[in-house]
C-alpha positions as CSV (number, residue, x, y, z in Angstrom):
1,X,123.8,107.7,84.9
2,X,122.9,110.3,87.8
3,X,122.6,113.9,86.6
4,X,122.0,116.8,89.3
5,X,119.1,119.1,88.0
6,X,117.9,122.6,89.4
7,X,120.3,122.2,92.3
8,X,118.9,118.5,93.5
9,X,120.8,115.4,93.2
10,X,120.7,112.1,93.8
11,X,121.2,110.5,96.9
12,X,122.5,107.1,96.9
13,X,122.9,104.5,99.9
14,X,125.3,101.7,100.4
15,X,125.7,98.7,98.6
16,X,123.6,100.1,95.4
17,X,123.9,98.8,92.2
18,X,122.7,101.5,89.1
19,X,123.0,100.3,85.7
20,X,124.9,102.9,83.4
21,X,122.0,102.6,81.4
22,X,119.9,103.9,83.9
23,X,119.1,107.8,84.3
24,X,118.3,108.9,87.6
25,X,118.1,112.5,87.9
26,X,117.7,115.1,90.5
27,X,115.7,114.7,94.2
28,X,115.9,110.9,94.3
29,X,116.9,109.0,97.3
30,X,117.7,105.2,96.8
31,X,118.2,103.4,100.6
32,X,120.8,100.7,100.7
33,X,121.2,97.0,98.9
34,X,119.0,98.3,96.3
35,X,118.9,97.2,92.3
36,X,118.0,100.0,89.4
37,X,118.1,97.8,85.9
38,X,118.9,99.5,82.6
39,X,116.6,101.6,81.1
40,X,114.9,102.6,84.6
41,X,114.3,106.5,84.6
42,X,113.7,108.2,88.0
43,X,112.7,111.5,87.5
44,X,113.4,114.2,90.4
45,X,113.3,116.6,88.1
46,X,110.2,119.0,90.0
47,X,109.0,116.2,92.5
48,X,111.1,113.9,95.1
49,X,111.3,110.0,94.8
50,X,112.5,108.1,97.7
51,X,113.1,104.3,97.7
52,X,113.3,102.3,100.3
53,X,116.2,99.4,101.1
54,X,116.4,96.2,99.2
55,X,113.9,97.5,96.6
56,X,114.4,96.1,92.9
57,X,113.4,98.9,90.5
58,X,113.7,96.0,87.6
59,X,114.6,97.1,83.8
60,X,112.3,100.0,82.0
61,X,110.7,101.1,84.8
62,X,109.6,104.6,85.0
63,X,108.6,106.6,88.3
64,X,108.1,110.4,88.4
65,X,106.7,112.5,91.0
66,X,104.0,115.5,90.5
67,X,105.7,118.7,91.5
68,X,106.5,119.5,94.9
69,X,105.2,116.4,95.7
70,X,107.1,112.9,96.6
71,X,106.7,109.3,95.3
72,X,107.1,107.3,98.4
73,X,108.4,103.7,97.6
74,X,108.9,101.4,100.6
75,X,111.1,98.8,101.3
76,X,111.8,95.2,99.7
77,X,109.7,96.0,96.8
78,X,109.7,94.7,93.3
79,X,108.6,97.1,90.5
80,X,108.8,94.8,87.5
81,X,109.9,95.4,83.9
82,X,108.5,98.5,82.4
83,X,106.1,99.4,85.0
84,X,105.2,103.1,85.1
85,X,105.0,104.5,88.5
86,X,103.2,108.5,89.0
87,X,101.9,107.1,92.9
88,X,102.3,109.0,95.7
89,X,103.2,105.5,97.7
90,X,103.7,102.2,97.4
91,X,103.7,100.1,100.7
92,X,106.9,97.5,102.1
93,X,107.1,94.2,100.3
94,X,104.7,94.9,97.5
95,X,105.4,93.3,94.1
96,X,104.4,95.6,90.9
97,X,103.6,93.3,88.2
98,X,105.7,93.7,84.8
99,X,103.8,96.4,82.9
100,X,101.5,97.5,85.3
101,X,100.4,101.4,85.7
102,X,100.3,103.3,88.8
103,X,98.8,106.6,87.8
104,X,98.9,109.8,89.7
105,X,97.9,110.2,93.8
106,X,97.8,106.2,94.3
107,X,98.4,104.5,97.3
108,X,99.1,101.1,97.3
109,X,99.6,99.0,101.1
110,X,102.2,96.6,102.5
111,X,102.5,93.3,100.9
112,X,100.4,93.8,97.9
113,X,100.7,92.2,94.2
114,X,99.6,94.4,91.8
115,X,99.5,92.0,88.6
116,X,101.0,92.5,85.2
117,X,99.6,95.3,83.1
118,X,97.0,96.5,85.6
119,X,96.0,100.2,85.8
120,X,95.8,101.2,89.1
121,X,93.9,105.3,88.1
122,X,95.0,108.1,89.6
123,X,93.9,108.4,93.1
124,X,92.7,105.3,93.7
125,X,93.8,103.5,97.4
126,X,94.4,99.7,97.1
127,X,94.6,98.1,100.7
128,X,97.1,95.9,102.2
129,X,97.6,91.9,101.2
130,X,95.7,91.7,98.7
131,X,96.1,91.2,95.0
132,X,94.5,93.6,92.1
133,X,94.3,92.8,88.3
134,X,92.6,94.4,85.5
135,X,91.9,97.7,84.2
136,X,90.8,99.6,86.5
137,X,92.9,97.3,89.5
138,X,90.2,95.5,91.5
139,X,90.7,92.9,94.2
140,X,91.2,89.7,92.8
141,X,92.1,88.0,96.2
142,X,94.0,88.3,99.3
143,X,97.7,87.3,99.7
144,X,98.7,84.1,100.5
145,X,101.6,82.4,102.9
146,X,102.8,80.8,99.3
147,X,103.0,84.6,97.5
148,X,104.6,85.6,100.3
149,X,107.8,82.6,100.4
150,X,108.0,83.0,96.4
151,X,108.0,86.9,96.6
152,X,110.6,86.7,99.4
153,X,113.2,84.4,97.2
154,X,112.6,86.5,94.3
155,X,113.6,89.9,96.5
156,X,116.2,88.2,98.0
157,X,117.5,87.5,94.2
158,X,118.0,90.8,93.1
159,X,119.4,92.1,96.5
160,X,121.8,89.6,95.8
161,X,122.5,90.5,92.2
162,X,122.5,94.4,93.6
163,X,125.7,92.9,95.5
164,X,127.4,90.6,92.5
165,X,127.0,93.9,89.8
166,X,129.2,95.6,92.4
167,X,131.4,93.0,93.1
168,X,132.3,92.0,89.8
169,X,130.9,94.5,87.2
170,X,130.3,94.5,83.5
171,X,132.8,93.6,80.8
172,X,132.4,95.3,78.0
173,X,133.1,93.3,74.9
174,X,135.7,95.7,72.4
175,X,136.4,95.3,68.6
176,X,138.7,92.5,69.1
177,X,136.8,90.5,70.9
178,X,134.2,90.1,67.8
179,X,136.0,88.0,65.4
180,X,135.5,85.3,68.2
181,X,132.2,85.7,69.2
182,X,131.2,85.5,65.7
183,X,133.0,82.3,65.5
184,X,131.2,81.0,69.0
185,X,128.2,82.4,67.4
186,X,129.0,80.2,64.7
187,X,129.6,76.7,66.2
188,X,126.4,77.6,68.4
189,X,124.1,77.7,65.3
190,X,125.7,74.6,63.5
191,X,124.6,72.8,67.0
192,X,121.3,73.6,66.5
């Protein structure tokens, strides 16, 4: 859902796929060909977020900018499944692992992996093409040609789901469609 707040409101570009379950409220700009899962909460409530094109803000994410400030994500980047993101940028291309914690005034370059459940702390700069782990993040490694092909097909996937959501939507399943799912749910078990 988008909700305007203190006279902000969202900004949404072409070809955009928001989940309903999603809440994206106030000074948030989203460029174009871009995925937000359900459960994602962007905040523009007393700070501006502003996403780049063909970014994938995957299922549970959070991102929130300090006020008057702005949370600068850039383009074709994955922020994975429940990822919390207070940073005051995040680079083109960079993956943010499922989990992972990118506290307040962090800057993160182009083309880096930051892996699951790492705590990048607030303030802290991590450098382009490389990879950081742990807790506090610390360079594991640089990026390799192989991160970047597998990070490239799995952008490319939700760009295209981005475009299939749109194209053919959600169906929601109504009360008289349960007496039959029960009974698929049914034969399905027996299988087992």
């Amino acid at each position: 859902m988008l909700y305007a707040f203190d006279g902000r409101k969202p900004e949404i570009g072409r070809h955009v796929y928001v989940s309903d379950q999603a809440v994206v409220i106030g000074d948030v700009k989203i460029g174009n060909g871009c995925y937000v899962g359900p459960g994602a909460i962007l905040r523009g409530d007393y700070g501006r977020i502003e996403i780049g094109s063909g970014t994938a803000v995957e299922e549970g994410v959070v991102i929130h900018a300090p006020p008057g400030q702005v949370c600068q994500i850039g383009k074709k980047v994955t922020l994975g499944h429940g990822a919390i993101i207070h940073a005051k940028c995040v680079g083109d291309l960079a993956v943010i692992g499922m989990g992972a914690v990118l506290s307040l005034g962090v800057k993160v370059g182009e083309r880096v992996i930051v892996a699951e459940g790492a705590v990048v702390k607030t303030n802290q700069k991590v450098s382009a093409g490389v990879v950081v782990a742990g807790n506090p993040a610390k360079v594991i490694r640089n990026i390799t040609p192989e991160d970047g092909k597998r990070w490239k097909r799995g952008k490319q996937l939700y760009i295209d789901l981005a475009k299939k959501y749109l194209k053919i939507g959600l169906q929601p399943i109504t009360n008289e469609d349960e007496p039959a799912l029960r009974t698929l749910a049914g034969r399905l078990s027996k299988k087992r």
